[in-house]
C-alpha positions in Angstrom: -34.3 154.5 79.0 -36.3 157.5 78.4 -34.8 158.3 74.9 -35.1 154.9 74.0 -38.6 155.0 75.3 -39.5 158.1 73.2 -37.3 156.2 69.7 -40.1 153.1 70.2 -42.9 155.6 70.9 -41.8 157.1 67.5 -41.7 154.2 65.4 -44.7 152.4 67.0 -47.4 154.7 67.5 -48.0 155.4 64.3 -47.7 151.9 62.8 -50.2 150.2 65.4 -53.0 153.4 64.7 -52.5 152.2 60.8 -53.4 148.7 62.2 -56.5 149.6 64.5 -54.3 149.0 67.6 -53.7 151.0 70.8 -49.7 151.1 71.6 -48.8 151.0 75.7 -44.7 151.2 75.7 -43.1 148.7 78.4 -39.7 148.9 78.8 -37.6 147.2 81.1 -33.6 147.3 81.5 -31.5 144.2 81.0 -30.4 143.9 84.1 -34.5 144.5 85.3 -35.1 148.0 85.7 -38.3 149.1 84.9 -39.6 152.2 83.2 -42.3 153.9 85.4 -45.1 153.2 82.3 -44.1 149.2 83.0 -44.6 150.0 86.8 -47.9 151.3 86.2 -48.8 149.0 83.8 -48.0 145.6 85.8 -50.0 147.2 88.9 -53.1 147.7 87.1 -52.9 144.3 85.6 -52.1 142.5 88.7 -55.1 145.2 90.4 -57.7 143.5 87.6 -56.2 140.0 88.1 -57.1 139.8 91.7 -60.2 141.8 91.6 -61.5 139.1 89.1 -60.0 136.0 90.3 -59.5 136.3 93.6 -56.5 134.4 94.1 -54.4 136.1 96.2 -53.6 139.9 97.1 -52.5 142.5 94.2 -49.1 143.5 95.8 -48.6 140.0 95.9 -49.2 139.0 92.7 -47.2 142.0 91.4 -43.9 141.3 93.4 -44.5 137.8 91.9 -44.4 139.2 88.7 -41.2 141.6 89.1 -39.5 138.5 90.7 -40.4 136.0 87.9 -39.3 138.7 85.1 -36.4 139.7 86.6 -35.2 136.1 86.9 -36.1 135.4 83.0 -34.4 138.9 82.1 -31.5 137.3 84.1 -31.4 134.1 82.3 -31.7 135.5 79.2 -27.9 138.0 80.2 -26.6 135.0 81.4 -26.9 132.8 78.5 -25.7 136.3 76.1 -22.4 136.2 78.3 -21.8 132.6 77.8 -22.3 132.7 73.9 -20.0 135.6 73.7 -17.3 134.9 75.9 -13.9 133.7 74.7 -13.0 129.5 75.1 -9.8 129.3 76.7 -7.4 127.1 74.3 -5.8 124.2 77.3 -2.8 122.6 76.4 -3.3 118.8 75.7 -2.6 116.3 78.4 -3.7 118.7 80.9 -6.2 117.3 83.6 -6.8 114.4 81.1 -7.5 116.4 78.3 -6.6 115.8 74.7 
C-alpha cells in the first residue's frame, strides 16, 4: 500500500497544484484496509461532523463509517468475482435443464 501510496502521490500532487487544488491521498485495500492517512482523515471528518451537527458521538459515527465502507468495498469484490468466474457448461436434461 505504501508504494502504491507514494505512485498516486507522484502523479497527483503535481496535477491538482496546476489546478488550484490541495491533494489528501486515501487509500484503502480491497478487502478494507486502510492506510493510516485514510485513518486520520475519516476521524477528523467524523470529529467536525459531530462537533457541528451534534448527532451523535465521533467514535460512533467513524465506526459507522468503516462499517458502511467496508461493506460497499465488499460488494464491489463480490460482484468482480462473479463477472470473472468461469460458467460451468451442465449437460442437458440435467435437473430440468435444456
Amino acid at each position: 500500500m505504501r508504494q502504491y501510496g507514494m505512485r498516486k502521490d507522484r502523479k497527483s500532487t503535481e496535477s491538482c497544484a496546476e489546478a488550484g487544488c490541495g491533494f489528501l491521498r486515501f487509500i484503502v485495500s480491497a478487502y478494507g484496509r486502510p492506510a493510516p492517512e485514510a485513518t486520520s482523515l475519516v476521524r477528523r471528518l467524523c470529529v467536525k461532523a459531530a462537533r457541528e451537527y451534534v448527532v451523535e458521538p465521533a467514535a460512533r459515527l467513524e465506526a459507522n463509517w468503516w462499517r458502511n465502507a467496508t461493506t460497499l468495498l465488499m460488494a464491489r469484490a463480490a460482484a468482480m468475482v462473479a463477472r470473472c468466474r468461469p460458467v460451468p457448461e451442465v449437460a442437458s436434461g440435467i435437473d430440468g435443464c435444456r
